[in-house]
KESERO-108713 format. One record per residue (C-alpha): x, y, z; residue in one letter. Coordinates in Angstrom, 2 decimals, always signed. Example, Ala and Ser with C-alpha at 12.3 -4.5 7.8 and 13.67 -1.06 7.14 Angstrom:
# residues 2
       X       Y       Z residuo
  +12.30   -4.50   +7.80       a
  +13.67   -1.06   +7.14       s
END
This chain:
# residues 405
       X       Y       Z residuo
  +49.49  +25.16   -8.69       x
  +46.20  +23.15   -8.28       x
  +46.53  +23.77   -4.71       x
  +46.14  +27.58   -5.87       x
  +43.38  +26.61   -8.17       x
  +41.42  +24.79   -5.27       x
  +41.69  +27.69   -2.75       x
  +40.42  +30.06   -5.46       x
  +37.80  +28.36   -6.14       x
  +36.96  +27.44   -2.80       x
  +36.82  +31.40   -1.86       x
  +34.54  +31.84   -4.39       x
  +31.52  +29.55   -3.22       x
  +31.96  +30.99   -0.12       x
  +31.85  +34.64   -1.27       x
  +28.28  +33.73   -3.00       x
  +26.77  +32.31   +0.07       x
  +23.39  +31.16   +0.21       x
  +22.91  +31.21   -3.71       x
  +25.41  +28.08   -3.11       x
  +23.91  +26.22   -0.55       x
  +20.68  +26.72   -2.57       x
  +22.24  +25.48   -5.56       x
  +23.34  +22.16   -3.46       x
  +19.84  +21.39   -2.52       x
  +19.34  +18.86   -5.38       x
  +23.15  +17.47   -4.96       x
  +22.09  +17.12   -1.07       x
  +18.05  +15.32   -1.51       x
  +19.65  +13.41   -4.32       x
  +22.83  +11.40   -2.36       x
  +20.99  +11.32   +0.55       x
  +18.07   +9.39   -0.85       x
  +20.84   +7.11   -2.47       x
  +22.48   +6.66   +1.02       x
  +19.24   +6.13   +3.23       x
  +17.39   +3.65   +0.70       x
  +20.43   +1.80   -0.30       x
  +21.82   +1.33   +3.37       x
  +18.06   +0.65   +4.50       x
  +17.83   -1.68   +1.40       x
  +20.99   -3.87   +2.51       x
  +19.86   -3.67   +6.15       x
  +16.68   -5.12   +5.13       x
  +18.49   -7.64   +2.80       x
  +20.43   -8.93   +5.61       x
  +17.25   -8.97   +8.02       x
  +15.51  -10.74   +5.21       x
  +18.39  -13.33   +4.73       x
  +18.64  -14.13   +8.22       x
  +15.27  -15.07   +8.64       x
  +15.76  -18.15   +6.14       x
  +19.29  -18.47   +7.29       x
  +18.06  -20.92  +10.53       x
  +17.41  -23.53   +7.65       x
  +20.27  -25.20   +6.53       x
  +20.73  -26.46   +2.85       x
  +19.74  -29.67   +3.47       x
  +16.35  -28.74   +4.46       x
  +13.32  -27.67   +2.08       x
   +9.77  -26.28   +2.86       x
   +6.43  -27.16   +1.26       x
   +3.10  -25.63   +1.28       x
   +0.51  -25.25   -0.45       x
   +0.23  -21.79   -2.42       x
   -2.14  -19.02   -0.68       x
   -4.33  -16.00   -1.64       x
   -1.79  -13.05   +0.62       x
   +1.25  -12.76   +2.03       x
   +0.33  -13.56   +5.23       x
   +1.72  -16.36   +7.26       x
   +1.27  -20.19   +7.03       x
   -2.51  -21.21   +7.64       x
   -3.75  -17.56   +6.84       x
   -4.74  -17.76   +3.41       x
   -3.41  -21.66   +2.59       x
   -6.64  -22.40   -0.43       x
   -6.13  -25.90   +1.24       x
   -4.35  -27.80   +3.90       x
   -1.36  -30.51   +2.84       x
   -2.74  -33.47   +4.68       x
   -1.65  -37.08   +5.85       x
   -1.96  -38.39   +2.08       x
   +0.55  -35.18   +1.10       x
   +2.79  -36.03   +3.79       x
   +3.20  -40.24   +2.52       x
   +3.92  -39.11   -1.04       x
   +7.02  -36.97   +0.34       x
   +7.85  -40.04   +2.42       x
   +7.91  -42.47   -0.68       x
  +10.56  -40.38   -2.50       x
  +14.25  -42.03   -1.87       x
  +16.47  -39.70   +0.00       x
  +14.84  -37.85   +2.66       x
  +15.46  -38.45   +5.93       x
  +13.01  -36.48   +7.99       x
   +9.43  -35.68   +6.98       x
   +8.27  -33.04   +9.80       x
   +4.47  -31.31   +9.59       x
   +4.26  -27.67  +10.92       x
   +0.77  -26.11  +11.99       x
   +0.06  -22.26  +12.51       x
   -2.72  -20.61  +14.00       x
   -3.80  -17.24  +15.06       x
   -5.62  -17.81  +18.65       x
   -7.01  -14.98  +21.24       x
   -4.19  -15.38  +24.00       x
   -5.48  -13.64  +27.36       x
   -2.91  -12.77  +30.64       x
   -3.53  -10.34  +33.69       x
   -7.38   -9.44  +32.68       x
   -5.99   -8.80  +28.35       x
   -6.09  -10.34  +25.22       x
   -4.66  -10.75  +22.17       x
   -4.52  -12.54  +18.96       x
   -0.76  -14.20  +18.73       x
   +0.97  -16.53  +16.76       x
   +0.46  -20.54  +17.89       x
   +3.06  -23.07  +16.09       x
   +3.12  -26.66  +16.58       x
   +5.75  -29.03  +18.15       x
   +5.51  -32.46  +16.65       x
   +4.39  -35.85  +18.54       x
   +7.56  -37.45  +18.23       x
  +10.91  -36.23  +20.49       x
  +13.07  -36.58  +17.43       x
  +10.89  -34.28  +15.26       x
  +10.50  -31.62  +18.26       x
  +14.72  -32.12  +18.45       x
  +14.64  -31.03  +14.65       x
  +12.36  -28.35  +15.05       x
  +14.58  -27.09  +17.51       x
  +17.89  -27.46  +15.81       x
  +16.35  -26.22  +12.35       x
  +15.49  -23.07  +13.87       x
  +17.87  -22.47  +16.69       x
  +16.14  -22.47  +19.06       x
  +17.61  -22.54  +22.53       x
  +16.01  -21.46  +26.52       x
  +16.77  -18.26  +27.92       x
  +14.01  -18.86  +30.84       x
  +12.74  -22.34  +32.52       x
  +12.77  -25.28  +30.05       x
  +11.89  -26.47  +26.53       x
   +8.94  -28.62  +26.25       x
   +9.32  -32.53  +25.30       x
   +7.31  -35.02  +23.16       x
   +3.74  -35.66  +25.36       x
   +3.94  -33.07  +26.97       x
   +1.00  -31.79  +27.55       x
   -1.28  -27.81  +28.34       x
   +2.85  -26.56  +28.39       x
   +4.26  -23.93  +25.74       x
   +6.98  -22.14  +25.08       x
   +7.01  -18.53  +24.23       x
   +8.91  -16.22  +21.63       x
  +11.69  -13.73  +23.58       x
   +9.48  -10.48  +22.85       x
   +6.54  -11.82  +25.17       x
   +8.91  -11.09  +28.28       x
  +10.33   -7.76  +27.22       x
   +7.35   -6.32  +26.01       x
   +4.38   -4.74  +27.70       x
   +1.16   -6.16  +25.81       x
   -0.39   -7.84  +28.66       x
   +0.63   -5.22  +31.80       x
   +2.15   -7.61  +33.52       x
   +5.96   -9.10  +32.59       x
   +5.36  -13.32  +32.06       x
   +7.79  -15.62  +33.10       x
   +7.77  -19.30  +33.34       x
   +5.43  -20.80  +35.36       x
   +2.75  -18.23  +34.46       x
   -0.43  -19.62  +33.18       x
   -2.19  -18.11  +29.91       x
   -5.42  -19.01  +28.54       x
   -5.24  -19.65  +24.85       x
   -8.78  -19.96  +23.25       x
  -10.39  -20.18  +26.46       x
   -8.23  -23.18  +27.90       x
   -5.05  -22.62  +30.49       x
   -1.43  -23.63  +29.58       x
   +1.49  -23.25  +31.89       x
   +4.73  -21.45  +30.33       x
   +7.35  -23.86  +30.52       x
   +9.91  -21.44  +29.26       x
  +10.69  -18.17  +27.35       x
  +12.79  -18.58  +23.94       x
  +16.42  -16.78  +23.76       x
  +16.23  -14.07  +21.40       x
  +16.79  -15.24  +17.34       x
  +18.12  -13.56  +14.21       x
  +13.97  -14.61  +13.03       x
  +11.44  -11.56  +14.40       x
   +8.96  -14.73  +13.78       x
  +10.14  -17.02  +16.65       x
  +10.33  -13.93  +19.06       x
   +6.85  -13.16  +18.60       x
   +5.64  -16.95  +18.11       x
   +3.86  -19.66  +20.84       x
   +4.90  -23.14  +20.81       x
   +2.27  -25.76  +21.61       x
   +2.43  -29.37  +21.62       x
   +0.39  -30.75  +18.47       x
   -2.58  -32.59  +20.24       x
   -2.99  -29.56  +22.33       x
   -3.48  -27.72  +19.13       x
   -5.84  -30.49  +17.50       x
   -7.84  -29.85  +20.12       x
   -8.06  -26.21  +21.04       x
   -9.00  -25.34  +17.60       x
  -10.43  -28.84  +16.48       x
   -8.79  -30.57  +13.53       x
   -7.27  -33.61  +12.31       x
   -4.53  -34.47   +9.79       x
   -3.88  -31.19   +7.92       x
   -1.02  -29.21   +7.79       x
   +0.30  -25.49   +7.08       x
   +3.47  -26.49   +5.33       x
   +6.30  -29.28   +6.00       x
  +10.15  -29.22   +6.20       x
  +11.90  -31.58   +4.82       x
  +15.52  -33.15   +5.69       x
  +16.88  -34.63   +2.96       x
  +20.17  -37.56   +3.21       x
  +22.11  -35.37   +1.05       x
  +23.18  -31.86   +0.41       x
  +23.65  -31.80   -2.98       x
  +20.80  -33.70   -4.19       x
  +18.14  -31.58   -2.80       x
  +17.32  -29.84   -6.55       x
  +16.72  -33.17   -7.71       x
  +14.16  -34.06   -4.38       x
  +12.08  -31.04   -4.66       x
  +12.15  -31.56   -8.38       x
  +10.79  -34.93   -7.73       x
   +8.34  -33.73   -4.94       x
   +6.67  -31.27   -7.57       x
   +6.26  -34.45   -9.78       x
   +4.60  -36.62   -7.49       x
   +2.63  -33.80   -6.12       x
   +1.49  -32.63  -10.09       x
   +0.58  -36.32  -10.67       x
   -1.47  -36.99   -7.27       x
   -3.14  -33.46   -7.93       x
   -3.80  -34.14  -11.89       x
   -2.06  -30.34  -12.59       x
   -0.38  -29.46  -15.35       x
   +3.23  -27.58  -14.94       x
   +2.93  -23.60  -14.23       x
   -0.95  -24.71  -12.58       x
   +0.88  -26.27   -9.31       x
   -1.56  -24.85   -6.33       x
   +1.58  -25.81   -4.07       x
   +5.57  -24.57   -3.43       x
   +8.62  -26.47   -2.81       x
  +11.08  -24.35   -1.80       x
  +15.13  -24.62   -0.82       x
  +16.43  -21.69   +1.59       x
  +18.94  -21.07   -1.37       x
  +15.60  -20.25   -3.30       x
  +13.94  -18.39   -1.11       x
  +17.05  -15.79   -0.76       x
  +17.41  -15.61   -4.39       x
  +14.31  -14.54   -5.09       x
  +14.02  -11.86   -2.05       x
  +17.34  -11.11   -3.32       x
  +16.12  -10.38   -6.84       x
  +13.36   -8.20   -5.53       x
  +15.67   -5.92   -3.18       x
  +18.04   -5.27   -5.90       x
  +14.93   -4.06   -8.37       x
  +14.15   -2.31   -5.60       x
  +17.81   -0.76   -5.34       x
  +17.90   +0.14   -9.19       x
  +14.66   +1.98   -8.63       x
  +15.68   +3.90   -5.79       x
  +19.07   +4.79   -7.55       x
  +17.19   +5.92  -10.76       x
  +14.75   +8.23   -8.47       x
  +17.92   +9.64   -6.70       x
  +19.81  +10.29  -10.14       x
  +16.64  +12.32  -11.10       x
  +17.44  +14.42   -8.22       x
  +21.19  +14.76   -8.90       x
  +19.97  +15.57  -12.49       x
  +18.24  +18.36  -10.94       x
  +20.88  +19.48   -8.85       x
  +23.00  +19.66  -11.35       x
  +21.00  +21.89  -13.61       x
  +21.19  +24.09  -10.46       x
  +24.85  +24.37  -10.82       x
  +25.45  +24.49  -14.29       x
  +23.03  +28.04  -13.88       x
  +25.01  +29.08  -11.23       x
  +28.16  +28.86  -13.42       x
  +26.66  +30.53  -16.27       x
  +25.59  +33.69  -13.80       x
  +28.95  +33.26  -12.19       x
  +30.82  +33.85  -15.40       x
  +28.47  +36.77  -16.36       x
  +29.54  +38.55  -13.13       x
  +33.70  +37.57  -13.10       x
  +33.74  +38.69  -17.06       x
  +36.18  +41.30  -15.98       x
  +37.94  +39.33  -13.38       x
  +38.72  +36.96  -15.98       x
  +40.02  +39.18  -18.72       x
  +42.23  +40.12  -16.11       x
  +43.48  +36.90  -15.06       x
  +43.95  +36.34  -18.84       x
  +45.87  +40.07  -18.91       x
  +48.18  +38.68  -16.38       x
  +48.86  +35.15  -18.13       x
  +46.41  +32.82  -17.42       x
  +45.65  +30.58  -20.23       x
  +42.30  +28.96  -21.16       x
  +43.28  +25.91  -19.80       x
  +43.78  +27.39  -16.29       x
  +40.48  +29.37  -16.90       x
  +38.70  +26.37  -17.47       x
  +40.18  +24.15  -14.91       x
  +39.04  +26.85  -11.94       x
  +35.98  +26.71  -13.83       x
  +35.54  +23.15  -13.59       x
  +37.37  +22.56  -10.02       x
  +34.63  +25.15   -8.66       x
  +31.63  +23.36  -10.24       x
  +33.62  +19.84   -8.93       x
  +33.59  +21.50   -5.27       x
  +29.82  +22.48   -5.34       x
  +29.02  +19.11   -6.26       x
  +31.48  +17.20   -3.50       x
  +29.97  +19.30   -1.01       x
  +26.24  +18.31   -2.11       x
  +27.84  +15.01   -1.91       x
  +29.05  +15.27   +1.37       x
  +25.75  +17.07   +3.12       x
  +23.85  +14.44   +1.16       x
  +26.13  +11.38   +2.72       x
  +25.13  +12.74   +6.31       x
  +22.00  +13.50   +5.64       x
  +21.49   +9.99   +3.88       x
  +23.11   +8.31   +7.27       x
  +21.25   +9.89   +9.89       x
  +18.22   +9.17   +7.85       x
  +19.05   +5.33   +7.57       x
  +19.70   +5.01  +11.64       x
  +16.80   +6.77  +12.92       x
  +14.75   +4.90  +10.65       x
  +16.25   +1.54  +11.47       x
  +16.33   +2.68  +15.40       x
  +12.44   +3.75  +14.78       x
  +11.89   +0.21  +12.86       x
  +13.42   -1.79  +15.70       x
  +11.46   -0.52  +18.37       x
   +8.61   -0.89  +16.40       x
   +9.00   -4.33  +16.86       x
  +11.02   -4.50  +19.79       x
  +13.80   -7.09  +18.19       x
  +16.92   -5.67  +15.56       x
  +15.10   -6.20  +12.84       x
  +17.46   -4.06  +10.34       x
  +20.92   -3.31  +11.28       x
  +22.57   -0.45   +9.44       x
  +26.37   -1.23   +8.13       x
  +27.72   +1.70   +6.52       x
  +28.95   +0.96   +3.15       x
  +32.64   +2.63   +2.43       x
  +32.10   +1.76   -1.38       x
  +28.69   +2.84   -1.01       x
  +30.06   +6.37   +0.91       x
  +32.98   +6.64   -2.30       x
  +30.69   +5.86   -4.92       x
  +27.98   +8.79   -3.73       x
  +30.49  +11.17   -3.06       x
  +32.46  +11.04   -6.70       x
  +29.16  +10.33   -8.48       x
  +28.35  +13.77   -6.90       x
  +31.82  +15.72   -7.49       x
  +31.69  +14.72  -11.38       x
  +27.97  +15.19  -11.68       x
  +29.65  +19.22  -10.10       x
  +31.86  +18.90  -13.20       x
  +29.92  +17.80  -16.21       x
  +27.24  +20.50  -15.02       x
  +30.06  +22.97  -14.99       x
  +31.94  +21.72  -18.17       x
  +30.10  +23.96  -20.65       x
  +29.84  +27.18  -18.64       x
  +33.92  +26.54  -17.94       x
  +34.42  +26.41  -21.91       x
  +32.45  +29.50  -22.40       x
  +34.81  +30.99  -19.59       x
  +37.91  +29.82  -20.98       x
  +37.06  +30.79  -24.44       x
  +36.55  +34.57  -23.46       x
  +38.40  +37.39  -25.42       x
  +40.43  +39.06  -22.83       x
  +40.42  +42.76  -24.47       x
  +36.50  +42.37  -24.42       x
  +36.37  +41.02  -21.07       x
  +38.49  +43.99  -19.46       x
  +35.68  +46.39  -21.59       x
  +32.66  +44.27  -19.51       x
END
């Protein structure tokens, strides 16, 4: 019986052609906005997540607060110095107390320049050992560089597979960095962090010097003894930091942050992001399914006599309404479906176009089955509620004055 039901109804979007695949537009911009921005949205959550997901719990970053979003030393209102650095060292628990220092610097190779990324490696071998554990960072190309070394850096994967300078570097090649020559001593492997494939790493006193300061910092990770007091060791931090600073709580010009912090407050953001998007596409649907419940209305104006016919033969109101409603259900599932492809193509190509943007895998799409069930029944019974009151008004016909239509 429902089988019968389906195929009738079925027949009949066909027979009305392109008024039905205009009526699906809405249905089809609707899920596929859903789709692309949602799968885009957890691509980017998962991009965003592995960028903090080199630090480990035990491990905590602070700097002080800047004017922009822009990287460490772009915007800092001041530097953390050597008296910042001896407060964190006084608290009890910590183990490791390691300075960072980032600087944008005009980088010139084969006859072109640049402005890149420069990031410090510590004075001390087992601070340059964290660094590199911390962030995962291993060799794919020539060697890493020790503590002492000196006029030697290391280079982010991206500066051998892209095409900036015209010429491909490889260890051994010599770039001058604000005017001064340092020898590559070896190219990074690629990370989950588009950061460390773009970055330079320079040995601190190399940097002290190129771009001449002393004793201030960008920001400093922290290693503390044990996982599950590091709450209580940033809390203190911000303490000792409030006191030395004479600043008042909610006036702190400085962050302490725990990766598990950091991810729950990107995480926070995406999903706003993600309610947003999912109210704009239910706009749409809205839309789309005024589009239908019109088309239902005109449909039942022009089958008046086919239905007092189908009620002349037997058919009750309950079958009348449940064709009714099955055909509204199909124009929606089909939106639905157009909308899902539409919504998944969109997502790749603009992860694909995102990627080589920035020539790493920035956002990696993984389709969603919930995601791909939820879109297409949201859009089947969006088909039905549209239809629900033109299938009543159906159902409820007189068959004698039907037949006289």
């Amino acid at each position: 019986m429902f089988s019968d039901y389906f195929s009738l109804a079925f027949t009949k979007l066909l027979k009305r052609g392109a008024r039905s695949w205009l009526t699906l537009i809405g249905i089809v911009i609707g899920i596929s906005a859903l789709v692309a921005l949602i799968s885009l949205g957890q691509g980017l959550q998962e991009a965003i997540t592995g960028q903090f997901s080199s630090l480990s719990i035990d491990r905590l970053i602070i700097q002080n607060s800047g004017s922009s979003f822009g990287p460490p030393g772009a915007s800092s209102i001041k530097k953390l110095t050597n008296h910042d650095i001896d407060l964190i060292k006084e608290i009890k628990g910590i183990n490791l107390v390691v300075p960072r220092i980032i600087r944008a610097a005009k980088v010139e190779y084969n006859k072109k320049a640049n402005f890149e990324f420069i990031g410090s490696l510590p004075k001390k071998q087992e601070e340059v050992d964290f660094i590199y554990k911390t962030f995962k960072l291993e060799i794919e190309e020539g060697k890493l560089v020790s503590a002492g070394e000196r006029k030697k850096i290391l280079l982010g994967s991206n500066f051998k597979s892209d095409n900036n300078y015209g010429k491909e570097i490889r260890a051994g090649s010599l770039l001058k960095i604000q005017g001064k020559d340092f020898e590559v001593a070896g190219i990074l492997k690629k990370t989950g962090s588009f950061q460390f494939n773009r970055v330079i790493l320079m040995p601190e006193r190399d940097m002290e010097d190129i771009f001449s300061f002393k004793e201030e910092f960008d920001f400093v990770v922290v290693l503390v003894k044990e996982k599950n007091k590091i709450e209580s060791i940033a809390d203190e931090i911000k303490r000792k930091f409030r006191k030395d600073r004479k600043q008042e709580l909610g006036e702190e010009d400085f962050s302490v942050e725990t990766p598990i912090q950091a991810i729950g407050v990107v995480n926070t953001i995406l999903n706003i992001i993600n309610l947003i998007v999912s109210g704009i596409a239910a706009i749409s649907i809205l839309v789309g399914g005024i589009g239908i419940a019109n088309t239902m209305f005109t449909s039942v104006l022009e089958r008046t006599r086919e239905i007092g016919t189908m009620k002349a033969v037997g058919a009750k109101n309950s079958d009348i309404l449940l064709i009714f409603l099955i055909e509204s259900g199909l124009l929606g599932l089909t939106g639905g479906i157009f909308g899902i492809a539409l919504g998944l193509a969109l997502a790749f190509l603009s992860s694909f176009l995102i990627n080589i943007y920035f020539s790493t895998e920035i956002i990696k799409i993984n389709i969603s089955l919930l995601l791909l069930i939820f879109a297409a029944s949201f859009a089947f019974f969006s088909g039905i509620i549209a239809g629900l009151i033109p299938a009543i008004q159906a159902s409820k016909l007189n068959p004698v004055e039907a037949l006289r239509a």
